[in-house]
C-alpha positions in Angstrom: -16.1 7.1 -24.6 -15.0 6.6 -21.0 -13.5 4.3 -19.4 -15.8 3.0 -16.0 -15.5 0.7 -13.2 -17.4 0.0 -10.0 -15.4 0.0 -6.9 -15.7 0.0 -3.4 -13.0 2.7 -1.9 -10.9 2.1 1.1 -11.2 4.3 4.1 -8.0 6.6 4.8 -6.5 5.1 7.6 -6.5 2.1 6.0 -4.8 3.3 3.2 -2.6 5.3 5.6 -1.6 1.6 6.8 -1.2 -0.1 3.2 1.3 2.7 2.4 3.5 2.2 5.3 4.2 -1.8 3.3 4.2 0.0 -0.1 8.2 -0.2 0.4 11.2 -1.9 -0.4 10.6 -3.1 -3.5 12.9 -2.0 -6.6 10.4 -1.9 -9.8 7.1 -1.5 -8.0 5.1 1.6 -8.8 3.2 1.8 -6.1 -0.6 2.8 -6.3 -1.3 6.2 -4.1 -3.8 6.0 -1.1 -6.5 7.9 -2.9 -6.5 4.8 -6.0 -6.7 2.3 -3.6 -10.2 0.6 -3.8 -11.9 -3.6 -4.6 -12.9 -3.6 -7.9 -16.8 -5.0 -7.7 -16.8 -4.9 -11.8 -14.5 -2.9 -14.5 -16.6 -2.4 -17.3 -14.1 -1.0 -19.7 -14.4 2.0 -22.5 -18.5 2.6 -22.8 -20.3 5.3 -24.8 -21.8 8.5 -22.4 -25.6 7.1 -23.5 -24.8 3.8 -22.0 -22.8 5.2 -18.9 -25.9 7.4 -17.8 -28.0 3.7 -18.6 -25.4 1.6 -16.3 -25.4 4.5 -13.4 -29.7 4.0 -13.3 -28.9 0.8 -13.2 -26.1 0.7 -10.7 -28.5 2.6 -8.4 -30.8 -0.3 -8.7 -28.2 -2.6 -7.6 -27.2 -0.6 -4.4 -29.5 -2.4 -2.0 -29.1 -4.9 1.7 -28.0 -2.5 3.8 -24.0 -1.7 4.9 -21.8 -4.3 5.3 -18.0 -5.3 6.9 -14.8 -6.8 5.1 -11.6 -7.3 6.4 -8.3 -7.5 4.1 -5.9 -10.1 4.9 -2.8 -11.4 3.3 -0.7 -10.5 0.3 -0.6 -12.0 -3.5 0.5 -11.1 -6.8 -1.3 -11.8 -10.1 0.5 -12.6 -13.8 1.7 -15.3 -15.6 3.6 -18.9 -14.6 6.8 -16.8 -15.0 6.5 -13.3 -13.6 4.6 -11.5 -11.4 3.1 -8.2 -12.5 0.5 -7.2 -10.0 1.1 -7.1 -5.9 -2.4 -7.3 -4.0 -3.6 -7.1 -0.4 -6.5 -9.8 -0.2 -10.2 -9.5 0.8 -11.3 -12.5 3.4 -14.6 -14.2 1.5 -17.7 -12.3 2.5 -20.9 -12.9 0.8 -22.4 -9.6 0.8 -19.3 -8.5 -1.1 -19.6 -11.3 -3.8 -23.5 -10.7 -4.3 -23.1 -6.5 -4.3 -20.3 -7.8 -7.2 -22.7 -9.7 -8.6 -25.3 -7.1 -9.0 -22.3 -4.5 -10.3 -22.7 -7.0 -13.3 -26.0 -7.6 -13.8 -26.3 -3.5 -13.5 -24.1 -4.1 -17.0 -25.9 -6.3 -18.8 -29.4 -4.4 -17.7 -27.5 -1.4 -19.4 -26.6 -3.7 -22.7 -22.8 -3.9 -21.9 -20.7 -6.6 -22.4 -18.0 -7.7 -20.0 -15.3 -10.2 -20.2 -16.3 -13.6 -18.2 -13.4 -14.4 -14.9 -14.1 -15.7 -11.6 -14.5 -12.4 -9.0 -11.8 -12.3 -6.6 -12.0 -9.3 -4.6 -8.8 -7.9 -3.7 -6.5 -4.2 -3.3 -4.2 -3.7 -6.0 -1.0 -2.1 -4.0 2.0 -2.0 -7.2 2.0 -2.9 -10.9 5.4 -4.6 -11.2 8.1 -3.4 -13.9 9.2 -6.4 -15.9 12.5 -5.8 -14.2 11.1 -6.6 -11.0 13.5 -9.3 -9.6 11.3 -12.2 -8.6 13.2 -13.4 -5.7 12.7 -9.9 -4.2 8.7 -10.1 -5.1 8.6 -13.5 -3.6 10.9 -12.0 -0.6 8.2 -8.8 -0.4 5.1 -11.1 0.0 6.6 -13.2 2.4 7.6 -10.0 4.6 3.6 -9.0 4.1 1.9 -12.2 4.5 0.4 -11.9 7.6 -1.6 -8.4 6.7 -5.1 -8.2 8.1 -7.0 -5.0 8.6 -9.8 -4.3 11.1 -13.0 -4.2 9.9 -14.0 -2.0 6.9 -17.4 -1.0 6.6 -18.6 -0.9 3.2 -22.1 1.6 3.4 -21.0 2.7 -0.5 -19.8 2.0 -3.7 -19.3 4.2 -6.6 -19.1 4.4 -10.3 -15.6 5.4 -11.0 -14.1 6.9 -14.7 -10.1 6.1 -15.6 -8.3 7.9 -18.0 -4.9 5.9 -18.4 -0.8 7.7 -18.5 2.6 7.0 -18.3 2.2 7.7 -14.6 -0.5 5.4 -14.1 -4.7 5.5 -14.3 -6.1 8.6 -12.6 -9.9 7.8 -11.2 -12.8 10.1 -10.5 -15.8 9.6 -8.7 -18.5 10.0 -11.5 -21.3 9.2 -9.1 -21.7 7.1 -5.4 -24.6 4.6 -4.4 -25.1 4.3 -0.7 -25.8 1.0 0.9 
């Protein structure tokens, strides 16, 4: 079994530029340029007869041409009383949603199952500590509200594995799909 996602990566100086905010906050562990990416679907543990099915598929779904998206803002995902995910945004962009969109119907073409949630696209920057003080989280987005990146153009996406540690997941590029 391996664990597989789709993602689109984000160049290196825009990583270089998501690092310099990936500061001043006591119990974030922040995510290393090289893992930084938008998730178009995670497709979780799947058998290597089913992962060669989804990459045929995948290459299917790679079609329209290259595209632009710009990240913008700051946000944090978990529940009413903690946060325990910090995230750079991605403004709404259509191609985006429908290369997403094709990420899962790559999936269910390849007779996997995945869990039903409304796509939001975004760059996950820190996985919060439950120690994390929230006054400081809240004090951390606020600082970083105002992000917005040039344009990124999105000619790509891969097919990415994840094996999971203590010292967070560790991704390789199993195979890319140009635009």
């Amino acid at each position: 079994m391996i664990r597989l996602f789709a993602a689109v990566p984000i160049p290196f100086d825009v990583a270089l530029t998501l690092a310099r905010r990936q500061t001043g906050l006591p119990g974030a562990r922040w995510r290393p340029s090289e893992a930084l990416h938008v998730t178009l679907a995670f497709y979780g543990e799947v058998d290597e007869r089913r992962a060669d099915d989804l990459a045929a598929e995948l290459g299917r779904a790679a079609t329209g041409g290259p595209f632009d998206i710009t990240l913008a803002g700051v946000g944090a995902f978990g529940d009413v009383h903690r946060s325990q995910t910090l995230w750079a945004g991605v403004e709404p962009c259509e191609r985006l949603t429908a290369l997403a969109g094709r990420c899962r119907s790559a999936a269910e073409r390849a007779s996997l199952t995945l869990e039903r949630r409304a796509y939001k696209p975004h760059v996950t920057l820190a996985y919060l500590k439950p120690q994390a003080d929230p006054a400081r989280v809240g004090a951390w987005m606020a600082g970083h509200n105002l992000l917005h990146s040039p344009p990124i153009r999105v000619d790509r996406f891969g097919l990415w594995s994840s094996v999971l540690s203590d010292s967070g997941s560790h991704y390789t590029l199993e195979q890319e799909f140009p635009l």
